[in-house]
C-alpha positions as CSV (number, residue, x, y, z in Angstrom):
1,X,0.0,0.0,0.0
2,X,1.3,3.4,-1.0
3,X,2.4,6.0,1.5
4,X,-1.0,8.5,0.4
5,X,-3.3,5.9,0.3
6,X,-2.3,4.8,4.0
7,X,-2.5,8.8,4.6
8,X,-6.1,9.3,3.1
9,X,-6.9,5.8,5.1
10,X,-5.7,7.2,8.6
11,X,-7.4,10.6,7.6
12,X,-10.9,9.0,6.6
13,X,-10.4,7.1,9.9
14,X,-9.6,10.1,12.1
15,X,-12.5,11.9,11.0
16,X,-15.0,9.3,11.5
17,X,-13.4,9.3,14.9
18,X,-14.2,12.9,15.4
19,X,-17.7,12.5,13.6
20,X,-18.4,10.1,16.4
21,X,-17.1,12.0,19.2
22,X,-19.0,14.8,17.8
23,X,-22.0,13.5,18.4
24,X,-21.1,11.8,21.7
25,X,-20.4,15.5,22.8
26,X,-23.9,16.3,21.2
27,X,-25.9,13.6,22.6
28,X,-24.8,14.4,26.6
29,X,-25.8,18.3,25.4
30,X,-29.0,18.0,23.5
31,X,-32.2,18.6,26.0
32,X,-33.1,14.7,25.0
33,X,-30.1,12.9,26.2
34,X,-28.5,15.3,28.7
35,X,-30.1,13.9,32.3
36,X,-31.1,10.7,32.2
37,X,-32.3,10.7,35.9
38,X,-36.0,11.1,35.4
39,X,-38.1,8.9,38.1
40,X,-41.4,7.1,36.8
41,X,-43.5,9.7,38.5
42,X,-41.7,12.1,36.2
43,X,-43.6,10.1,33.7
44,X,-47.1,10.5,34.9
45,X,-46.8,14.3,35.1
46,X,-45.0,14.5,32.1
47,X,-47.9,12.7,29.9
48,X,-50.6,14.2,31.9
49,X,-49.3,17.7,31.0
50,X,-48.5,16.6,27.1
51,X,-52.3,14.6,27.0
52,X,-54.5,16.9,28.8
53,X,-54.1,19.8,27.0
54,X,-55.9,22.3,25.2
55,X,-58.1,19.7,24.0
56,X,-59.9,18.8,26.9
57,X,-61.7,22.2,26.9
58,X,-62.7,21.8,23.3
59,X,-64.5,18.5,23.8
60,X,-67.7,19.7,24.8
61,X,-68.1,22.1,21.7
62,X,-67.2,18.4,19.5
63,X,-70.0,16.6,21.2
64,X,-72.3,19.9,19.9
65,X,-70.9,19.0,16.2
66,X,-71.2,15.3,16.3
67,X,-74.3,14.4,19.1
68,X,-73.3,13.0,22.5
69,X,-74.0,9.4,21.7
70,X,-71.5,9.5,18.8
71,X,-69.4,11.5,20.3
72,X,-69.1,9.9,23.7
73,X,-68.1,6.4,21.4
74,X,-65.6,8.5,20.0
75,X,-63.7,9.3,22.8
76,X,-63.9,6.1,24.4
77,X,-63.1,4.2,21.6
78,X,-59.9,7.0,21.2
79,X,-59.0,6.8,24.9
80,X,-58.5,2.8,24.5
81,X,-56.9,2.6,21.2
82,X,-54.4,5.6,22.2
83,X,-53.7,3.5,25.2
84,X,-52.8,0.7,23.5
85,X,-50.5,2.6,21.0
86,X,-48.9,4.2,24.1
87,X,-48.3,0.6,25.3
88,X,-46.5,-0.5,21.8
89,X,-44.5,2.6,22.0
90,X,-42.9,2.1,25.5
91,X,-42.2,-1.8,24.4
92,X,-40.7,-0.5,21.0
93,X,-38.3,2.0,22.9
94,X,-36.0,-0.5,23.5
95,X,-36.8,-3.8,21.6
96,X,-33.2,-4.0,20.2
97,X,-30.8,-5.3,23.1
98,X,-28.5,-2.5,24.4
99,X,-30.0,0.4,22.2
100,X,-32.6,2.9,23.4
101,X,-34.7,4.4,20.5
102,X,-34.7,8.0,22.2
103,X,-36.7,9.7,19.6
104,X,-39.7,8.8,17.5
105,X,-37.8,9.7,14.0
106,X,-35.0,7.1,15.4
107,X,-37.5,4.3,15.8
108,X,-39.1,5.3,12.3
109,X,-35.6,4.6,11.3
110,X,-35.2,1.0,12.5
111,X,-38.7,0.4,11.4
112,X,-38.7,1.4,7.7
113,X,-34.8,2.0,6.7
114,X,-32.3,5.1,7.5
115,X,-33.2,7.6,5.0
116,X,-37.4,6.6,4.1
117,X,-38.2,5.9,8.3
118,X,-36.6,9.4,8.9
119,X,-38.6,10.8,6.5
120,X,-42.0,9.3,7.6
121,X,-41.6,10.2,10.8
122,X,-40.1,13.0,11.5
123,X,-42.2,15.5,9.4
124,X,-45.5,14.1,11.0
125,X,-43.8,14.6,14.8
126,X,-42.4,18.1,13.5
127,X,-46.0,19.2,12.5
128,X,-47.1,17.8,16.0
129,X,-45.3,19.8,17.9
130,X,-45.5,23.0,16.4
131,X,-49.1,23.2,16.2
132,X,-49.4,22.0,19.7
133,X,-46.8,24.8,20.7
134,X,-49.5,27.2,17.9
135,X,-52.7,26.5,19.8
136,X,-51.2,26.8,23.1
137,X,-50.3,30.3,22.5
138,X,-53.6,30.8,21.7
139,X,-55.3,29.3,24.2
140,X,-52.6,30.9,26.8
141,X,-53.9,34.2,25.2
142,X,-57.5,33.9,25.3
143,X,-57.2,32.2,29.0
144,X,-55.5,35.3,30.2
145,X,-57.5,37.6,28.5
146,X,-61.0,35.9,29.8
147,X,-59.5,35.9,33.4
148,X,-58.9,39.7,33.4
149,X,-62.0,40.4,32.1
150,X,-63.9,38.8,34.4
151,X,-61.6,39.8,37.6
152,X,-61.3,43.6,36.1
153,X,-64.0,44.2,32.8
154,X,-61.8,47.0,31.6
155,X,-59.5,44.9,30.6
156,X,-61.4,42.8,28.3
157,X,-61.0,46.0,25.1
158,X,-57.6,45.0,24.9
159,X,-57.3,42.9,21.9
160,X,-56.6,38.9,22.4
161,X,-53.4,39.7,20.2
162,X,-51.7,41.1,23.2
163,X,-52.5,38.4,26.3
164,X,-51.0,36.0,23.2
165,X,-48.0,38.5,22.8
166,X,-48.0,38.4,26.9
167,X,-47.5,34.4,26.3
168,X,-45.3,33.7,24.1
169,X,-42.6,36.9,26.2
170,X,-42.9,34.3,29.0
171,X,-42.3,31.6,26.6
172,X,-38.8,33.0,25.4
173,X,-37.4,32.7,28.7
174,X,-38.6,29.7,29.9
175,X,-37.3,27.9,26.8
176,X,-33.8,28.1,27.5
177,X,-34.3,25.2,30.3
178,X,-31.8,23.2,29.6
179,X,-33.2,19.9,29.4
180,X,-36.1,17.7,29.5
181,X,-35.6,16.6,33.3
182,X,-35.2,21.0,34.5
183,X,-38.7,21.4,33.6
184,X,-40.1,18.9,35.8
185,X,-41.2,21.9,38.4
186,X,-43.3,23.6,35.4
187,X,-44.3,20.3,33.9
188,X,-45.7,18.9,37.5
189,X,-47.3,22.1,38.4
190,X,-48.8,22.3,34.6
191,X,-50.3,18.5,35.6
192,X,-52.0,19.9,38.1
193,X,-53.6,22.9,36.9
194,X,-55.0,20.8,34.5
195,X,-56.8,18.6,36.9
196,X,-57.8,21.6,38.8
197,X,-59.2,23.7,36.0
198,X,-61.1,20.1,34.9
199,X,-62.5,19.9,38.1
200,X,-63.7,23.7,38.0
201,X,-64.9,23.0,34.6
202,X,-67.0,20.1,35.5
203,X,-68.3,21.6,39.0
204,X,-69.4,25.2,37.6
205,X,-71.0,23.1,34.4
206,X,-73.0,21.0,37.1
207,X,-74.4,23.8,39.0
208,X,-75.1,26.0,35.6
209,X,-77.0,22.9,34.1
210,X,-79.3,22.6,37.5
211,X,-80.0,26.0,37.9
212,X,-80.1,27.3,34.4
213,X,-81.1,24.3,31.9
214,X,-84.5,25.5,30.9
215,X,-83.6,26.7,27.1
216,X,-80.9,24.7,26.4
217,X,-81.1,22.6,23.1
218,X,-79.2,19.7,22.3
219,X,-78.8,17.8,18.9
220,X,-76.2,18.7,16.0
221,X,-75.1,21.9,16.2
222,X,-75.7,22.8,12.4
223,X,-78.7,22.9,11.0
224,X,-77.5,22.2,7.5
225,X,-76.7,19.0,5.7
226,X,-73.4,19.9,4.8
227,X,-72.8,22.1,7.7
228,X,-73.6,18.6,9.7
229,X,-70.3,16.8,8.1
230,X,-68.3,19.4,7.9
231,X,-68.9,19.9,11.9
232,X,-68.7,16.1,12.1
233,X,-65.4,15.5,10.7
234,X,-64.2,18.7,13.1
235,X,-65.3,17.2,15.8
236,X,-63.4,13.7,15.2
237,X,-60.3,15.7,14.4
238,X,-61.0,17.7,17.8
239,X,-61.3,14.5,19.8
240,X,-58.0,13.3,17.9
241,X,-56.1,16.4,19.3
242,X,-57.2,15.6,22.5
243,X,-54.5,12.1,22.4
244,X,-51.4,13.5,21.1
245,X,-49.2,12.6,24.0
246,X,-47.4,10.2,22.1
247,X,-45.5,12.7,19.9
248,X,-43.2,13.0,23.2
249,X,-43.3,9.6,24.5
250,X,-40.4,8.1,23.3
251,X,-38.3,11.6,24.3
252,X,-40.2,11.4,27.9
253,X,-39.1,7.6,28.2
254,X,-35.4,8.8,27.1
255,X,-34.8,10.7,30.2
256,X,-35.6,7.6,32.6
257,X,-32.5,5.2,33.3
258,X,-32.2,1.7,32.4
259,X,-30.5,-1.3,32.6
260,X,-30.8,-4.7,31.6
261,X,-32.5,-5.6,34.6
262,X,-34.2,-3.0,35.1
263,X,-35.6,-1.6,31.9
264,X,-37.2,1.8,31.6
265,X,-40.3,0.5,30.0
266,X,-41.7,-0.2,33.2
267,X,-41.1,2.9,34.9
268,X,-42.3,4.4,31.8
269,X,-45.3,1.9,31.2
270,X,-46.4,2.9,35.6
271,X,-46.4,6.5,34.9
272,X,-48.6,6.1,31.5
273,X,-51.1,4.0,33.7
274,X,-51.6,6.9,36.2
275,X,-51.8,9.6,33.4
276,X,-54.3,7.7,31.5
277,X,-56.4,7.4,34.5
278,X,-56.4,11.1,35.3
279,X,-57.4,11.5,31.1
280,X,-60.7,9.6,31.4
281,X,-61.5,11.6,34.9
282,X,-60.9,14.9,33.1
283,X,-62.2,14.4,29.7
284,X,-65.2,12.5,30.9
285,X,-66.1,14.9,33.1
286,X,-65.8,17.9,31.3
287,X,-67.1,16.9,27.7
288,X,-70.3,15.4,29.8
289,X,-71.1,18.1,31.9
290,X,-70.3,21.0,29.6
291,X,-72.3,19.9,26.4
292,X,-75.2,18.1,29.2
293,X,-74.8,22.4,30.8
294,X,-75.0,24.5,27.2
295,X,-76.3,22.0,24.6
296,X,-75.6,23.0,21.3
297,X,-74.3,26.8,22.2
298,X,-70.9,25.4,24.0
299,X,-68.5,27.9,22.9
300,X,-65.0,26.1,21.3
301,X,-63.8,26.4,24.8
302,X,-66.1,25.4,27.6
303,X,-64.2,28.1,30.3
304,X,-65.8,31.2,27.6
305,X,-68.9,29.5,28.4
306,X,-68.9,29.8,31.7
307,X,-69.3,33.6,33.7
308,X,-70.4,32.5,37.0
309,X,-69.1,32.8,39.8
310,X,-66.5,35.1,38.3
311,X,-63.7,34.6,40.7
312,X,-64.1,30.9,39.9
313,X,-64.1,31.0,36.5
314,X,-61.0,33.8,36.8
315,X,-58.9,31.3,39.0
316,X,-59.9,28.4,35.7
317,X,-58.9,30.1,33.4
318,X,-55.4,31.3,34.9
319,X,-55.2,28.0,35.8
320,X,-55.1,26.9,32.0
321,X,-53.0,29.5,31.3
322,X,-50.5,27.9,33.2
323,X,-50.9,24.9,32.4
324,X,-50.6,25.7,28.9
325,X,-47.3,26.9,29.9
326,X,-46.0,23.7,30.7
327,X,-47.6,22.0,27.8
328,X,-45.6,24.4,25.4
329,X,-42.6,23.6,26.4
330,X,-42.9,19.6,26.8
331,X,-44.3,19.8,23.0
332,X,-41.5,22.2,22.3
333,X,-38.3,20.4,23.9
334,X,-38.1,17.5,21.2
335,X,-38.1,20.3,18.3
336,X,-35.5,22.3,20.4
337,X,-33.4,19.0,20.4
338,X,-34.1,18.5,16.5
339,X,-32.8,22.0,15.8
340,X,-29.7,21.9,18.0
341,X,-29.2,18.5,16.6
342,X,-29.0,19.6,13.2
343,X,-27.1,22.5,14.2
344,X,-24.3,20.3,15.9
345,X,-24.3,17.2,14.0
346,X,-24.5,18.8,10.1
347,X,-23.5,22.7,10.3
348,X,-21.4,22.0,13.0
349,X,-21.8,24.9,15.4
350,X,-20.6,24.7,18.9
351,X,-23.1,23.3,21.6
352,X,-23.6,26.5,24.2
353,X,-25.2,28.7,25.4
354,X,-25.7,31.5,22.3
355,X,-27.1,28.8,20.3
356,X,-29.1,27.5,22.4
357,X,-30.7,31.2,23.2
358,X,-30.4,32.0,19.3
359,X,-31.8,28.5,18.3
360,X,-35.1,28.4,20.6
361,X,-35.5,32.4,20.6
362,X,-36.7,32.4,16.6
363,X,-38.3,29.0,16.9
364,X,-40.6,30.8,19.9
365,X,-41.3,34.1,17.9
366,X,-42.0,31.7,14.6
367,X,-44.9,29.9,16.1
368,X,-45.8,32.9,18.2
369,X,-46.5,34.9,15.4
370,X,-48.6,32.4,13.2
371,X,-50.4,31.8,16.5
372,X,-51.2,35.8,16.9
373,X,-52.1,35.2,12.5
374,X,-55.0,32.8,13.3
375,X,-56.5,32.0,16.6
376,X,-58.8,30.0,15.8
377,X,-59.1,27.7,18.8
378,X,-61.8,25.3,17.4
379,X,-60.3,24.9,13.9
380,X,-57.4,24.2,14.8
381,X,-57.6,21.7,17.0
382,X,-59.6,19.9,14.3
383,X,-57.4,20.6,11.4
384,X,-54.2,19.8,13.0
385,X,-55.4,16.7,15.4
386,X,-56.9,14.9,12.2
387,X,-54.0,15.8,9.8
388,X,-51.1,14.3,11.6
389,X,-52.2,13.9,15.4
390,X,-54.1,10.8,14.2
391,X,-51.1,9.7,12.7
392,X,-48.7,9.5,15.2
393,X,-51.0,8.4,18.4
394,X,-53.6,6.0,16.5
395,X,-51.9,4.2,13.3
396,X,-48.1,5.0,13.4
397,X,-47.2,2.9,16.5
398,X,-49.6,0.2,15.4
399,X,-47.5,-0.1,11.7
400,X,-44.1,-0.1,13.1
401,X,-45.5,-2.8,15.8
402,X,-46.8,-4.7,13.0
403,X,-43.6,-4.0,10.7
404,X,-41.2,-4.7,13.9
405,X,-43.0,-7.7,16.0
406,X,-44.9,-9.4,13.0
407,X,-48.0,-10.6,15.0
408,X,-49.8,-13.7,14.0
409,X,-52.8,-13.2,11.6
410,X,-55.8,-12.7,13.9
411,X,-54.1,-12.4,17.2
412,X,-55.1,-10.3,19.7
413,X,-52.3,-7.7,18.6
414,X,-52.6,-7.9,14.5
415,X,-56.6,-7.5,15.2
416,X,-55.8,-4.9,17.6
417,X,-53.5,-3.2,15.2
418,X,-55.2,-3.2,12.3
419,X,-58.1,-1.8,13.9
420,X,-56.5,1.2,15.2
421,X,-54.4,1.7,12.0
422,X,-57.9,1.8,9.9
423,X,-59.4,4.1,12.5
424,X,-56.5,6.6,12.6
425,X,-56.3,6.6,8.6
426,X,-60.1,7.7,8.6
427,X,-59.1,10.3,10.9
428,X,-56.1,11.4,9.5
429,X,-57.8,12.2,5.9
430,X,-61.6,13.0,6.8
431,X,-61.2,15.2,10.0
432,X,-58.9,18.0,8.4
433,X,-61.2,18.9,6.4
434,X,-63.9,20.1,8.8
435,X,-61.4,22.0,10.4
436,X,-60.1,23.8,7.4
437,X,-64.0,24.7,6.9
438,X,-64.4,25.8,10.3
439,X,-61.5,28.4,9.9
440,X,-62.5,29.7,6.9
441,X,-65.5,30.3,8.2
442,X,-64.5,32.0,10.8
443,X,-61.9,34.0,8.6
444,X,-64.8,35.6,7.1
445,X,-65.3,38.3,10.1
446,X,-62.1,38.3,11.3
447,X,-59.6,40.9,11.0
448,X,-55.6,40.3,11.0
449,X,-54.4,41.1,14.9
450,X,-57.7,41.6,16.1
């Protein structure tokens, strides 16, 4: 062997050597990968906080667009397939020995090749997460602005443009948290504001339905034909926002330690249990007692429904807006990580500080100021749940399960499966459309910062 071709040899060697150590420096920096410390409670307030979100406030209205009998099958039928797929998901994290699958794009990877399972998933969990981080600015916005109003009335001229400006300021700072495992304060207290605010919702819904019931009409909410699927497939896509934990669950299961004997999927899988529980209590409740209270006139979030008492209502409403804080940034970490990823690992910038400020700083103001564009709280949870939120908690886990673990023909998993992955396709093309209809409707009177 020449002298230059052992030289380009040792050279092509030493730079895979620092390509590697590169992203071993990367992957003890990135938010992901940095603590792995988290405890299985950290896993129950973690998916609380990412499952019961906006959603939960919306589900009321969807019973007015798709009947309570419907719509109550719905949700039940979502609540137990999204379980299932959160199931797969926790087993899948680690189903090759002595590799952990830390992010959903990853697993895509092993599931459907390098290049083709990247580009599956990744896009899908991208769109995810920045609509998630979208419709909690507005709902932070609108919360605020509705507790004001009803605390101090004067308040309530002030356009909703500026309690969402208000928002996403507080967002910029708390985004520079390091990692997944710092925001466990805001993420815990984010869990329970949202049982709190549920429990407000369902109370003060209970007491206006006894006392003030007498008009109240129930039924479809449009009285058109058309108007009656369009509202239909909105609602559906609504209900599908209202499961889009597992967009995170993979990241959330990263930060948990494990060993051979003593994997992380069960930690993981004991958390999941308690968060699921504390999802049928809140959606149940409110989505019963809000539509049962207001009928077919439940605003597109239950809390604007509600005016009385006013100092209960106020302290609901600040509640969501804090635990919309939370939400933001558990829906935002894994696109923080993608970003500073990228920047690391293929433009090679230095993990610190500056980028990390730089990085998150424009990513906050991006989705802040389509958020502030279109606040459309109603629309957007059913465009966005059915377009990809359906994909990645109902059929997604399911394929690579199926793809991965090749279940017997008409087992209890490939039945299982195959029914979720049929469901979740229905949702996934039907439900955008209602919810493009109901922001274009909605468009029509609106005015641009208003």
């Amino acid at each position: 062997m020449s002298n230059s071709t052992q030289q380009d040899q040792r050279g092509n060697e030493q730079a895979g050597d620092r390509r590697t150590q590169q992203q071993i420096d990367a992957s003890n920096w990135l938010p992901i990968t940095a603590d792995r410390k988290a405890k299985w409670y950290y896993s129950a307030f973690h998916n609380v906080t990412a499952v019961v979100g906006a959603g939960v406030l919306g589900l009321p209205y969807a019973m007015s667009q798709i009947g309570w009998v419907p719509g109550m099958i719905v949700l039940i039928l979502s609540w137990l397939i999204t379980f299932y797929s959160f199931w797969q998901l926790i087993e899948l994290h680690e189903i090759v020995p002595g590799k952990r699958f830390d992010r959903y794009p990853e697993l895509g990877q092993h599931c459907f090749g390098p290049k083709l399972g990247y580009w599956i998933v990744m896009p899908q969990q991208l769109i995810v997460q920045v609509a998630s981080g979208i419709v909690y600015c507005v709902t932070g916005g609108k919360s605020l602005k509705k507790f004001f109003e009803l605390l101090w009335p004067v308040w309530g001229e002030y356009r909703t443009t500026y309690f969402i400006l208000f928002f996403i300021c507080l967002q910029f700072g708390i985004s520079q948290a390091p990692n997944f495992n710092s925001l466990k304060g805001v993420s815990l207290l984010a869990a329970l504001m949202s049982i709190g605010y549920a429990s407000i919702a369902f109370v003060a819904s209970t007491i206006q339905g006894v006392n003030h019931r007498e008009n109240v009409t129930y039924g479809i909410r449009s009285s058109t034909l058309a108007g009656q699927i369009f509202d239909l497939l909105n609602g559906c896509g609504t209900i599908a926002f209202a499961f889009a934990g597992h967009s995170v669950a993979l990241e959330i299961q990263a930060t948990i330690p494990s060993t051979p004997e003593k994997p992380s999927k069960h930690a993981m899988w004991k958390g999941v249990v308690v968060a699921y529980v504390v999802v049928a209590f809140c959606y149940l409740s409110v989505s019963l007692s809000g539509y049962w209270a207001y009928g077919s006139h439940v605003e597109d979030d239950v809390l604007i429904s509600l005016d009385k008492p006013a100092w209960l209502i106020a302290a609901a409403n600040f509640m969501v807006f804090i635990h919309v804080i939370g939400s933001y940034q558990i829906f935002s970490m894994p696109v923080f990580d993608q970003i500073e990823q990228y920047l690391v690992e293929n433009r090679g910038f230095t993990p610190g500080l500056p980028l990390r400020i730089i990085a998150r700083s424009l990513y906050v103001a991006a989705a802040g100021f389509v958020a502030m564009c279109i606040p459309f709280f109603g629309g957007l949870l059913g465009l966005f749940g059915g377009l990809v939120f359906a994909s990645t908690s109902f059929f997604m886990p399911c394929i690579m399960w199926i793809v991965t673990q090749k279940p017997k023909a008409f087992s209890f998993h490939w039945i299982s499966s195959w029914i979720s992955i049929v469901i979740g396709v229905l949702l996934a093309v039907l439900s955008p459309i209602g919810g493009a209809r109901t922001i274009i409707m909605a468009a029509k009177t609106y005015k641009l910062f208003s």
